[in-house]
C-alpha positions in Angstrom: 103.3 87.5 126.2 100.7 90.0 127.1 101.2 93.5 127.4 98.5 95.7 129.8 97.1 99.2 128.6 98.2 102.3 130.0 99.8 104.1 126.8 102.1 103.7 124.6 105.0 106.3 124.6 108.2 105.6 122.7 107.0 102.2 121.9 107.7 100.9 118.4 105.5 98.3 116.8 106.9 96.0 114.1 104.1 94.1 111.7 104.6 90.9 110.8 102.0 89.9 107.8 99.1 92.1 106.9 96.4 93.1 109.2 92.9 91.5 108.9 91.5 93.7 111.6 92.7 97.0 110.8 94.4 98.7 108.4 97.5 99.5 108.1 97.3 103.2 107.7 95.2 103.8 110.2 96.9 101.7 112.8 99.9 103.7 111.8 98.0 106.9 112.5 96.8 106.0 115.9 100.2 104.9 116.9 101.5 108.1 116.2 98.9 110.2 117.9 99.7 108.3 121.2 103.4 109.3 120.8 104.4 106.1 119.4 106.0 104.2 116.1 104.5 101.8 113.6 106.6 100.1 111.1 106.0 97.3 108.6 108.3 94.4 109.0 111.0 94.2 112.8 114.2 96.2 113.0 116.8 96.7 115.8 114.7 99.5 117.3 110.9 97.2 117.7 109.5 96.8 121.1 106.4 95.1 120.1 105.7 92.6 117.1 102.0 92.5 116.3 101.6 89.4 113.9 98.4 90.4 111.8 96.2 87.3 110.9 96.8 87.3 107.1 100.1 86.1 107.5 98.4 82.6 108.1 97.3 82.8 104.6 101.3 83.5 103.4 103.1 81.4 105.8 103.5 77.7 106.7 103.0 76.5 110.8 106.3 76.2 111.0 107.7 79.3 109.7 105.4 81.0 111.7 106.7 79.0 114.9 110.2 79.6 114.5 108.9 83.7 113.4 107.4 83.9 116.4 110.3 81.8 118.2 113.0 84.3 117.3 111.2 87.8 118.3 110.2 86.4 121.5 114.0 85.3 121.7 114.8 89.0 121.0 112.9 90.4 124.3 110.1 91.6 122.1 106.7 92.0 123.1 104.5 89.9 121.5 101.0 91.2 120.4 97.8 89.7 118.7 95.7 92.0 116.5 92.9 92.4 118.8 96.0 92.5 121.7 97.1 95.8 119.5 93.8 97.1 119.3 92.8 97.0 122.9 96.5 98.2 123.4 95.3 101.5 121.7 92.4 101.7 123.4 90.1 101.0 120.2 88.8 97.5 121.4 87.1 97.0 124.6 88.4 94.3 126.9 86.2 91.4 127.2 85.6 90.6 131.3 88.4 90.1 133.2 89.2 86.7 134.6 91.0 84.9 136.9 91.9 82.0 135.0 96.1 82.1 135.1 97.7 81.0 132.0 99.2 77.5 133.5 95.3 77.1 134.8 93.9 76.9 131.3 97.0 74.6 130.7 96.1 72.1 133.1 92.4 72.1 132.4 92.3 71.9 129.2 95.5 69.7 128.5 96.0 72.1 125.4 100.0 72.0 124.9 101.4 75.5 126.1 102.8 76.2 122.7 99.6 75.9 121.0 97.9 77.9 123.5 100.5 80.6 122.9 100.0 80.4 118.8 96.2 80.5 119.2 96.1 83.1 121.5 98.5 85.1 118.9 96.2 85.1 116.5 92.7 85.8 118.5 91.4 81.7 118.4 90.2 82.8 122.8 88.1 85.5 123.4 91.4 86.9 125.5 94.6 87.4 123.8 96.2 86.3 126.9 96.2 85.7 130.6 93.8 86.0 132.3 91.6 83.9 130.2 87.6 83.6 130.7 85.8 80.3 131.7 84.3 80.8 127.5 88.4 80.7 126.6 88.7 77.2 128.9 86.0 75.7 126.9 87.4 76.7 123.4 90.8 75.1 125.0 89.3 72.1 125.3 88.0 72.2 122.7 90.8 72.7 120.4 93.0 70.4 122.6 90.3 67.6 121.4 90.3 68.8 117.6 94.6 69.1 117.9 94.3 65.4 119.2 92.0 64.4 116.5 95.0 65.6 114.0 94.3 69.1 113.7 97.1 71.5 113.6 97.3 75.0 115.8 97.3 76.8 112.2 94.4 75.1 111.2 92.3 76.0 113.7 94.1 79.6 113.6 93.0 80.0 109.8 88.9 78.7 110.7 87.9 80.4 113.8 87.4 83.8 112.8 85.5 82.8 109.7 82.0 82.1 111.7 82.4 85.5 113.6 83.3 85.8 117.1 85.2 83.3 118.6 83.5 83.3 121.6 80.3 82.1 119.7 82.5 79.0 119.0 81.5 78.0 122.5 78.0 76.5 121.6 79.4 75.1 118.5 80.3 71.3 118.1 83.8 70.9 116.0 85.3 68.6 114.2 88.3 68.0 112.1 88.3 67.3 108.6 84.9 66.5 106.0 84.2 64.3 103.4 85.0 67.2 101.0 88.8 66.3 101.1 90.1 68.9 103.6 91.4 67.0 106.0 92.8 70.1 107.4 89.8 72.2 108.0 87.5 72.7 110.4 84.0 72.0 110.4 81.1 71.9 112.5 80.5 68.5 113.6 77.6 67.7 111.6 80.1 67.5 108.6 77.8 69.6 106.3 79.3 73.0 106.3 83.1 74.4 106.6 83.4 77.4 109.4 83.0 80.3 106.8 82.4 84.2 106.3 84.2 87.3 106.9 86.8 88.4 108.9 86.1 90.4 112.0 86.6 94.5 111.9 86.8 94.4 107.6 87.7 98.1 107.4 90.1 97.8 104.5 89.8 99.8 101.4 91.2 98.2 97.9 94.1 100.7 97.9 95.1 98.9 102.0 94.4 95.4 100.1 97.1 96.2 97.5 100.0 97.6 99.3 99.5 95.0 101.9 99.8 92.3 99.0 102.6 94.3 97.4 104.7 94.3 100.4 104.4 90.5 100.7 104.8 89.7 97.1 108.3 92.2 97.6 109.4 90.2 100.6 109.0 87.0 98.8 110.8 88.3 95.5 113.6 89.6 98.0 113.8 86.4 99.4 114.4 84.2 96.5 117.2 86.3 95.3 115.0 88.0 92.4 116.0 91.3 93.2 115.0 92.9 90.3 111.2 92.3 90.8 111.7 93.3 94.0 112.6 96.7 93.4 110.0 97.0 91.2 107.3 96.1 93.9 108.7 98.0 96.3 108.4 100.6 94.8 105.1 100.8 93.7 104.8 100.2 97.4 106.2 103.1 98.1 104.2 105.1 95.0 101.1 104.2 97.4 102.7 105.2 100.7 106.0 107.1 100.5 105.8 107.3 103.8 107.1 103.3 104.4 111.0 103.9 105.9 111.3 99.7 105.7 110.1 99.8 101.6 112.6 102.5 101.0 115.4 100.3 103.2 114.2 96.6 101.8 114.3 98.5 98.1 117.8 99.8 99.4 119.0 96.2 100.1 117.5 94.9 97.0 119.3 97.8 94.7 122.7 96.8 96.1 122.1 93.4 95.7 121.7 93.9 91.8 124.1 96.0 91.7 122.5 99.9 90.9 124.9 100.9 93.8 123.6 104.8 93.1 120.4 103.7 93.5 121.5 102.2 96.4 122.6 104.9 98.6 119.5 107.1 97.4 117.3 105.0 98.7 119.1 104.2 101.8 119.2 108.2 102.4 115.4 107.8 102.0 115.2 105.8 104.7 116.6 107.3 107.0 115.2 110.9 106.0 111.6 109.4 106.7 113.1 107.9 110.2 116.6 109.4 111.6 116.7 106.9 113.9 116.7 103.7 111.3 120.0 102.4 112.6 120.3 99.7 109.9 120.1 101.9 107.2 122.7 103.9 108.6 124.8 100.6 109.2 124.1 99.6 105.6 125.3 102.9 104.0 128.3 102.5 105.6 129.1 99.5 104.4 127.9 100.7 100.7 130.4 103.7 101.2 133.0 101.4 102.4 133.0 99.3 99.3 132.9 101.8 97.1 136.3 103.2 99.1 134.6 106.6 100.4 136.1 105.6 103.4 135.3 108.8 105.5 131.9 109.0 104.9 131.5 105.4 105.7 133.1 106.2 109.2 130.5 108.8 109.6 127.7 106.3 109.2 129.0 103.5 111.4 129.5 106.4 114.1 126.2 107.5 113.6 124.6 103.8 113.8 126.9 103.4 117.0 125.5 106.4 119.0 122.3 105.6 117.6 122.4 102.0 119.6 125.0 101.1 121.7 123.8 97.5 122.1 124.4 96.9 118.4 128.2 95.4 117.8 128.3 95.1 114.1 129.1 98.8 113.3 131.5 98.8 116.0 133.2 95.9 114.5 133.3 97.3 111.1 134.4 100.7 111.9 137.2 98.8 113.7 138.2 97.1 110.6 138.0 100.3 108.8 140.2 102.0 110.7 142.6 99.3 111.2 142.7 99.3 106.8 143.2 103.2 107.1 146.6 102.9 110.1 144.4 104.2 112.7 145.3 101.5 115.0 145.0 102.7 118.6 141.2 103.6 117.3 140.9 100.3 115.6 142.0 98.7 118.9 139.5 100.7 120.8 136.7 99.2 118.6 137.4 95.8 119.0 137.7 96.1 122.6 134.4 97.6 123.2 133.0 95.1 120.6 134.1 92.0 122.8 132.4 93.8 125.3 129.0 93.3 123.2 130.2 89.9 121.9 132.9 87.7 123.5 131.2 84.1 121.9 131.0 84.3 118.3 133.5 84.1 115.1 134.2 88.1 114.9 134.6 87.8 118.3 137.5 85.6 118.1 138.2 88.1 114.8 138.4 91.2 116.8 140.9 89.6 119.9 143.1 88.5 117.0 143.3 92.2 116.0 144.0 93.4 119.4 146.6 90.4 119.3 148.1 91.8 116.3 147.8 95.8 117.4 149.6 95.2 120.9 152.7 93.4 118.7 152.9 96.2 116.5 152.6 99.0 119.2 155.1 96.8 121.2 157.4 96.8 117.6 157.3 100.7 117.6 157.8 101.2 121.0 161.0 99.1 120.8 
């Protein structure tokens, strides 16, 4: 998916991996002068996913597939590094073309799927439609390297290593060496592996480490270890205190382990460094409700409710939660206007029951 210039008011970007071209911090800063958002990681709130190129160092083909799979699922904007910078206005815009999308499909027999994932991380000298006559012949010749056994990540992870991809043009590739990586690529004379540095290297050491940090946190969180997570989230946040999704992810991590103090403080951190962090307010909640502080819980799940009226698991829970305090024309209420958001799932089928079960009871007392 493409998305033209013309300002970016409102919009909030989500990161996915670490940025090669740009830091963080800066990128974070230039969002904000043009009136918008920049968050590490996706919440409820993203418009636009920028997937930074040194997640292909982190992550497998596939993970990064079905990633990609589910925010585009989500209605969110998709957007390559250099599609975020000339968003901003920081990157010029090579020449326009008229080559369509399906065009460069049908020319270059390149699978649209591949050309999607290439184009996401920067492998054409467009990050999307319309392409140049230069980004028809890298299409072809990438659909001749994918047929030769290549993979779209493995032509993701060499392009940018020779300097601009465009340059790739003149260049005769091949896949694999006598060197023993068959998953590389090389320029067809076999002799040397497409190497150097990455394009726009304006990181400093302190943007290398919090951008490692983070993903060494997200793994740790992943795998359960929710200790170490803690730990590296917050040294995360000793570099930028800043980061509303560290405080939240070190939030989660806390309650997981069971520091439920801990817990809530960092939760409130959250959402004192971005009011409008729905989840964090839907989280709180349900860290009140466990711990039976019942009517601050139903403050939270209100406030998560007006904050996003699309979202139906707060207005599930404050349903049950009022249903478990005898409130049950409210509790009914809820689950009406959460079958309104979801009519297909389990809770679904959950919240009709309850309106079964109200309806009998109000029919009792009225008899």
């Amino acid at each position: 998916m493409t998305v033209s210039a013309g300002g970016i008011p409102g919009a909030v970007f989500g990161v996915v991996g670490a940025l090669a071209a740009f830091p963080l911090r800066l990128a974070a800063r230039e969002v904000a002068r043009q009136q918008g958002q920049l968050r590490r990681g996706v919440t409820r709130r993203t418009s636009h996913v920028v997937f930074g190129r040194m997640v292909l160092a982190k992550a497998g083909d596939a993970e990064i597939e079905r990633r990609a799979d589910a925010e585009r699922g989500a209605g969110r904007a998709l957007l390559s590094e250099n599609g975020f910078l000339r968003l901003l206005g920081l990157m010029k815009a090579p020449e326009a073309s008229a080559l369509s999308r399906q065009s460069l499909i049908d020319q270059s027999r390149l699978a649209a799927v591949d050309l999607d994932l290439l184009s996401l991380f920067d492998a054409f000298e467009h990050d999307g439609e319309p392409y140049s006559f230069r980004d028809l012949i890298l299409a072809r010749k990438y659909a001749g390297l994918i047929a030769g056994g290549a993979s779209w990540g493995a032509i993701a992870r060499s392009v940018h290593r020779s300097g601009p991809v465009a340059s790739l043009t003149a260049k005769s590739l091949a896949v694999g060496s006598a060197f023993g990586r068959p998953d590389a690529i090389y320029l067809e004379d076999g002799q040397s592996e497409l190497d150097g540095q990455l394009l726009f290297d304006l990181g400093t050491p302190d943007d290398d480490t919090l951008e490692e940090l983070f993903a060494e946190a997200e793994a740790a969180e992943e795998q359960g270890d929710h200790e170490q997570a803690v730990t590296l989230y917050q040294r995360c946040l000793s570099i930028d205190p800043s980061d509303a999704i560290a405080a939240f992810n070190r939030a989660n991590c806390l309650r997981g382990a069971g520091h439920v103090n801990e817990a809530a403080h960092d939760y409130a951190r959250a959402i004192k460094l971005d009011p409008g962090f729905v989840e964090a307010w839907f989280n709180l909640a349900g860290l009140m409700s466990d711990e039976g502080r019942v009517a601050s819980a139903r403050r939270h799940l209100q406030r998560a409710i007006a904050l996003d009226k699309t979202y139906a698991d707060p207005v599930f829970n404050l349903a049950r939660l009022e249903f478990d305090a005898g409130n049950l024309a409210e509790a009914r209420r809820n689950w009406v206007r959460y079958l309104e958001l979801d009519a297909e799932s389990e809770w679904a089928r959950m919240a009709a029951k309850g309106i079964q079960f109200v309806d009998l009871q109000m029919a009792r007392t009225a008899g």
